[in-house]
Structure formats: C-alpha cells, structure tokens
C-alpha positions as CSV (number, residue, x, y, z in Angstrom):
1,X,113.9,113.0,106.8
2,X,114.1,109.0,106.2
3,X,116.4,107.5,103.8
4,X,115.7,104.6,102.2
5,X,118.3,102.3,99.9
6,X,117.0,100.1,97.8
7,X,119.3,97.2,96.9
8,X,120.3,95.7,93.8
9,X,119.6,98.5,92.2
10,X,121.3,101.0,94.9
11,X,119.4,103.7,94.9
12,X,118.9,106.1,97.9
13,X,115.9,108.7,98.3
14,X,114.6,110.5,100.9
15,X,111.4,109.8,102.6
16,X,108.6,111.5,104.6
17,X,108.1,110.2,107.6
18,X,105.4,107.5,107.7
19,X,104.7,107.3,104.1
20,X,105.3,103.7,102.7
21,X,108.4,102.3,101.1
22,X,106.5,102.0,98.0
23,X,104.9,105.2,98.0
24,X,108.2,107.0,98.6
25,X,110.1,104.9,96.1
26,X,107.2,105.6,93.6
27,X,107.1,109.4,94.0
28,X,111.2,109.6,93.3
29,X,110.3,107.8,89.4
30,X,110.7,104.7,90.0
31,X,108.6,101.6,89.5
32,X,108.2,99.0,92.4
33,X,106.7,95.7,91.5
34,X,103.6,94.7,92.4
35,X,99.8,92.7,91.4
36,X,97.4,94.7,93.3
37,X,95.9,97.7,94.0
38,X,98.9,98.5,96.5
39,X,96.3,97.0,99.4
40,X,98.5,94.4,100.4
41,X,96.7,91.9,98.7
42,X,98.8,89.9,96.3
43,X,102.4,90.3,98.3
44,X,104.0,91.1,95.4
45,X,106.1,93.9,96.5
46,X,107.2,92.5,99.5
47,X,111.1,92.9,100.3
48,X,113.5,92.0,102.8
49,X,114.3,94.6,105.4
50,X,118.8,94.5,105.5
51,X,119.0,97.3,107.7
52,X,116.6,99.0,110.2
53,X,113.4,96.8,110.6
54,X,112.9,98.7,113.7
55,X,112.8,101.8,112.0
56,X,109.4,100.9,110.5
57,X,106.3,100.9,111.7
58,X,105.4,97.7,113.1
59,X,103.6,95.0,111.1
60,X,99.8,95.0,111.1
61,X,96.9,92.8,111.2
62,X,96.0,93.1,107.5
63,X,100.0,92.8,106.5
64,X,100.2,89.5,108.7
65,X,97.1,88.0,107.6
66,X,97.9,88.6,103.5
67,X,101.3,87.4,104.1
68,X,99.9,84.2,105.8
69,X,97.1,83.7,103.0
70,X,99.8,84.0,100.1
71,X,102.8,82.3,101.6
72,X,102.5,80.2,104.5
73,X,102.2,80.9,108.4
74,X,106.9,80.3,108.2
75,X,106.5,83.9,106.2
76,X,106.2,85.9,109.2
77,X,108.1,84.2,111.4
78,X,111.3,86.3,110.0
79,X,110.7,90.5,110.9
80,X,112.7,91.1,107.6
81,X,110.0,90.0,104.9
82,X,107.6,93.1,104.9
83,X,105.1,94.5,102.6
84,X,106.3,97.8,100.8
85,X,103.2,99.3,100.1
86,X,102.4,98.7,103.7
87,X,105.9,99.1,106.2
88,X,105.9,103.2,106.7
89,X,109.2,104.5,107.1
90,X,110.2,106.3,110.8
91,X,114.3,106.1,110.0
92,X,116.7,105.5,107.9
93,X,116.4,101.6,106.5
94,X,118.6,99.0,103.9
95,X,115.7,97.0,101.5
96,X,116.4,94.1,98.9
97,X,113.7,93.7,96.1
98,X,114.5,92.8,92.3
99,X,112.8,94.7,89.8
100,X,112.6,98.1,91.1
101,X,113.8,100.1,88.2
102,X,113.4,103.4,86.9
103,X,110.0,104.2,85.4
C-alpha cells in the first residue's frame, strides 16, 4: 500500500492505490484545504510533489487546463505543482501543503 507524507505538518498514512491525495488524507481525519467541490476547479489544494512525482498518476487534461485558467500557463511548466484532489497515488510520495491539519 502507498504512503503518503504530508509536510509541514509530518504526517504519514497509508493509501489505496489510485485514490487521490486528498481523498486518502481526508479519510485518515484530517482536513485538506480547498474552495471547491474537490473538482479541480478552484486549485486550492494544490501542493508540491518533494518526493515521487512519478509515483502518481500522470497529470490530466482537466488538471492542466484548471491550473492554466487559475494560475498562468508558467504553473505547469514545473511536474511538482499538482492538484490533490486530482494526483492518484501508485507509490510511496513526499507532499508540501500548509494548512492540512487535523479535523
């Protein structure tokens, strides 16, 4: 099963594979923060990837496109800035987002 850190906060849970960060994160009691309907829409949850980008599933059309309408064509020019509620997990990965906390 997946791992997943999240950083500052250094938590670690396990993770089925191919359910989102988010979702994972989520189900342990945690709260990951975010403005939509966890579509993708608003980009709120996205994090930086510190450790295993390659371990998730690869960015999709949908994920490109809301990055690109919220923060600029430059945002997905780095493979490390990635949508939680969208990146599924396939390994064991290192993310960075502030305000994930315990619910």
């Amino acid at each position: 099963m997946p791992r997943i850190r999240v950083e500052p906060i250094g938590i670690e849970i396990d993770a089925p594979e191919n359910e989102t960060v988010m979702d994972a994160v989520c189900a342990e009691g945690y709260y990951w923060p975010v403005g939509c309907a966890r579509n993708g829409e608003c980009t709120n949850c996205s994090m930086e990837v510190l450790s295993g980008v390659g371990r998730l599933t690869a960015m999709g059309r949908w994920e490109r496109a809301n990055l690109v309408r919220q923060r600029g064509l430059r945002s997905i020019e780095d493979p490390r800035l990635r949508l939680a509620c969208q990146a599924r997990v396939r390994g064991d990965v290192i993310v960075y987002k502030r305000g994930v906390e315990p619910e």
